[in-house]
C-alpha positions in Angstrom: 0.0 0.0 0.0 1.1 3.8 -1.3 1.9 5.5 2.5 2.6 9.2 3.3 6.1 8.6 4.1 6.8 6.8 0.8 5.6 10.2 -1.2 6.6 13.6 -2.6 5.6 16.0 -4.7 2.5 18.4 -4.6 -1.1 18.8 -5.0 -3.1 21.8 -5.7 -5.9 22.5 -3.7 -9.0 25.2 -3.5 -9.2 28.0 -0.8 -11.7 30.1 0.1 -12.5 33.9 0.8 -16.2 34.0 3.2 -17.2 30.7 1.9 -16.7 31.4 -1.4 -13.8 29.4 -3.8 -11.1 32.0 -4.4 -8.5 30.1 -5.9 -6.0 27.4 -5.8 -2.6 26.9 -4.2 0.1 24.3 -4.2 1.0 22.1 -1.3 4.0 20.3 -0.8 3.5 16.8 0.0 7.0 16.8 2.1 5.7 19.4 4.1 5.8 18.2 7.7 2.7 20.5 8.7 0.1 18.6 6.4 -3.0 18.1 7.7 -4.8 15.1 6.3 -8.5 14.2 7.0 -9.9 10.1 7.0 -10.5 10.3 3.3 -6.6 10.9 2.6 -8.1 14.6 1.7 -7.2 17.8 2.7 -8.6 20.3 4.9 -9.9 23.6 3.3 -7.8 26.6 3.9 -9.1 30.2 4.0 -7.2 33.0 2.8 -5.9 34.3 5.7 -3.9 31.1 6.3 -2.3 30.3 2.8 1.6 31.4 1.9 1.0 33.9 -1.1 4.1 32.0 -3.0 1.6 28.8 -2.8 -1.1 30.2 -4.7 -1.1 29.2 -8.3 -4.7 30.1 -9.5 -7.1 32.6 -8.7 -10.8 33.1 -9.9 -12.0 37.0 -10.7 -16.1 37.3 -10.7 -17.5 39.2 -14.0 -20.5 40.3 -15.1 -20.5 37.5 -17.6 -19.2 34.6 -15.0 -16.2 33.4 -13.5 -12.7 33.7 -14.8 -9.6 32.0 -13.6 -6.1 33.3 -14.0 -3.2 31.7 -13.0 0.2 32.7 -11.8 3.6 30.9 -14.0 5.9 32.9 -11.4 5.0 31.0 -8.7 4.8 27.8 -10.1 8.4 28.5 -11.7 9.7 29.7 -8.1 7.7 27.6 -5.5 6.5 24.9 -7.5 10.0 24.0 -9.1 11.3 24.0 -6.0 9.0 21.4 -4.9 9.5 18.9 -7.9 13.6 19.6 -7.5 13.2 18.8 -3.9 10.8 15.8 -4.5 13.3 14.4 -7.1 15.9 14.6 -4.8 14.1 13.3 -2.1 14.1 9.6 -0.6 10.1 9.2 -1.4 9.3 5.9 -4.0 6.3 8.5 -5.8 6.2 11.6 -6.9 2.9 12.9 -6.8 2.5 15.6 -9.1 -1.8 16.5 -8.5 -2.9 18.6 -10.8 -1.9 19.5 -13.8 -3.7 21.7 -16.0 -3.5 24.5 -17.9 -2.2 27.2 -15.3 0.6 26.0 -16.4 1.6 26.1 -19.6 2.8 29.5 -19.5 5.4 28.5 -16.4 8.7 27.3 -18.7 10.7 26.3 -15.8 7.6 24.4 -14.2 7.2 22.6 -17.5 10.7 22.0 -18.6 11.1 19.9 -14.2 8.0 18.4 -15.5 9.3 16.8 -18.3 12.8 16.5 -16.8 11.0 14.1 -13.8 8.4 12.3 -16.1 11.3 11.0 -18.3 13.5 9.8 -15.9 13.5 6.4 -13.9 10.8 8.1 -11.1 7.9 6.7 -10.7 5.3 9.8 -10.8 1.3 9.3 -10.1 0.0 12.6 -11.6 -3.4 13.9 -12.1 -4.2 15.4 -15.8 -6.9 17.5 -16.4 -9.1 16.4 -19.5 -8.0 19.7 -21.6 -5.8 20.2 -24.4 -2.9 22.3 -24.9 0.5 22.1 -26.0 1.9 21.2 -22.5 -0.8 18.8 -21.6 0.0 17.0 -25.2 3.3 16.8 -24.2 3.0 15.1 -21.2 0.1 12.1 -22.6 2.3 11.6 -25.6 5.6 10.3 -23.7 6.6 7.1 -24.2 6.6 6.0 -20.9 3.7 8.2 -19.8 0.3 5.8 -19.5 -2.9 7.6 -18.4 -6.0 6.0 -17.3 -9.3 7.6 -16.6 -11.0 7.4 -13.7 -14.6 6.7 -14.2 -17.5 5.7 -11.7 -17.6 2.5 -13.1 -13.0 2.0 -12.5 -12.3 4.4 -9.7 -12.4 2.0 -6.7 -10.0 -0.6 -9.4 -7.2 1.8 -10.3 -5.4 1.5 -6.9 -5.2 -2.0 -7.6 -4.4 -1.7 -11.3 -1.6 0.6 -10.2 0.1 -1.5 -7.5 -0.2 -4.5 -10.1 1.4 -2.4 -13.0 4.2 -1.3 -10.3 4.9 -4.2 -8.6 4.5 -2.6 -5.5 
């Protein structure tokens, strides 16, 4: 079984502003100060309470709707500093939960991306279901197999990853 201890990397999660979902910010998975509920979630954060160099998205209300911006500095500061250090690290996964189109525009984020997903690392990674040069890039490795998680699948693919890995 996949344990804390065993894991690096990040995972982007949502925080609010008076109930209300403000953005999204990166946590490091080697963080000591993680707080993990039963479901192997994550707490909510408010505002108040998240580093500013974490936050990778935000969403700005229009007239016409929502509109979400992201931020490639901070995923090419913070967020390469977490794949470097998770590469380096002793941890038998890198996690690497979300990625999406925040960031395409982040060229240093990208180019550790790609550096990690074609070495000998063992990455379980979350893809959103968009399209975009980045995104492309990362399905189309060789060694890069992605599975989608259905109703029907979703309580198999633990299984079906252990089996593939041997772990």
């Amino acid at each position: 079984m996949i344990k804390y201890d065993n894991v690096s990397g990040f995972k982007t999660l949502p925080f609010y502003e008076n109930s209300d979902l403000k953005g999204y910010y990166m946590e490091d998975l080697l963080e000591e100060n993680l707080v993990h509920n039963k479901k192997m979630g994550f707490l909510e954060k408010n505002v108040t309470n998240i580093d500013k160099k974490s936050i990778v998205g935000i969403n700005e209300y229009h007239g016409l709707g929502k509109k979400c911006y992201g931020f490639p500095i901070n995923y090419d500061e913070y967020g390469v500093k977490i794949l470097k250090k998770s590469f380096f690290s002793s941890a038998n996964i890198i996690i690497m939960d979300e990625l999406g189109f925040f960031e395409r525009k982040s060229k240093k984020f990208t180019k550790e991306v790609f550096k990690i997903l074609k070495s000998d690392k063992r990455v379980l990674g979350v893809i959103k279901k968009r399209r975009n040069e980045f995104l492309d890039g990362v399905v189309n490795l060789e060694n890069v197999k992605v599975i989608e998680v259905t109703l029907s699948n979703r309580d198999k693919i633990l299984d079906e990853i252990i089996l593939e890995w041997g772990i």
